[in-house]
N, C-alpha and C positions, 0 to 999 in steps of 0.2 A: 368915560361912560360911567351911569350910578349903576350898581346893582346892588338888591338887597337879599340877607343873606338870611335864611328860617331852620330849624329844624324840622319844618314842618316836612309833609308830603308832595310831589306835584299837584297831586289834585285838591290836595289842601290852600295851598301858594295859590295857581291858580283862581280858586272860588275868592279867598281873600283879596288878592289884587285886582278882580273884578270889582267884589264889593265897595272897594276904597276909591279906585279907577285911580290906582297906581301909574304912572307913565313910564316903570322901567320895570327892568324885570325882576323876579325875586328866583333868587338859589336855592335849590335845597340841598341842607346841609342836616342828611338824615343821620350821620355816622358821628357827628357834633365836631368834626378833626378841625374845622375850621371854627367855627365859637370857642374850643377851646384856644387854637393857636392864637389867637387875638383877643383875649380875653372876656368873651362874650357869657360865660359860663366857667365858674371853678371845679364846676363839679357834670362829671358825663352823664351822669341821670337825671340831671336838673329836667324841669319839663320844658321850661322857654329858656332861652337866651335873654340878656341885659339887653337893652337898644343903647349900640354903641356906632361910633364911626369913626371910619378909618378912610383916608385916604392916600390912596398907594400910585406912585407916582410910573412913567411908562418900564422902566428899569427895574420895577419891584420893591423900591423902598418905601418903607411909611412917611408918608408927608404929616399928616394928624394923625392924631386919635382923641377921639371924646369917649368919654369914658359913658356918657349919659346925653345919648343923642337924641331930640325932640324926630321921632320917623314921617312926622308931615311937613317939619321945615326944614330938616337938615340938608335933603338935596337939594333944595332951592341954593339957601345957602353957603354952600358948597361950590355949586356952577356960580354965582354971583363974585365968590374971590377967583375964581380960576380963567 
């Protein structure tokens, strides 16, 4: 499964994955504990997150990381090797 991951708001996430007509869903990650654990962010008051990816395999290990992930092709991508 993709999911993407925002600091944003629900109803912020929301509006935007309408506007984009996103096909997966986006997280909010208002407390920033996951941007940081994965390096999305060095710093907790930063206002965005880096667009990064990661994928984590069923067992919880990181298979990738992009450090500077393209967010309209990466999930394509992504499901294309998997």
């Amino acid at each position: 499964m993709i999911y993407g991951v925002s600091f944003d708001t629900p109803e912020e996430n929301k509006a935007f994955a309408e506007k984009f007509s996103f096909n997966f869903p986006l997280l909010c990650d208002t407390s920033r504990e996951v941007g940081m654990a994965y390096g999305a962010c060095a710093d907790p008051t930063a206002p965005n997150a880096q667009r990064i990816g990661v994928v984590i395999d069923p067992e919880g290990k990181v298979k990738e990381y992009v450090p500077k992930a393209n967010a309209s092709t990466y999930p394509q991508e992504v499901l294309g090797r998997l």
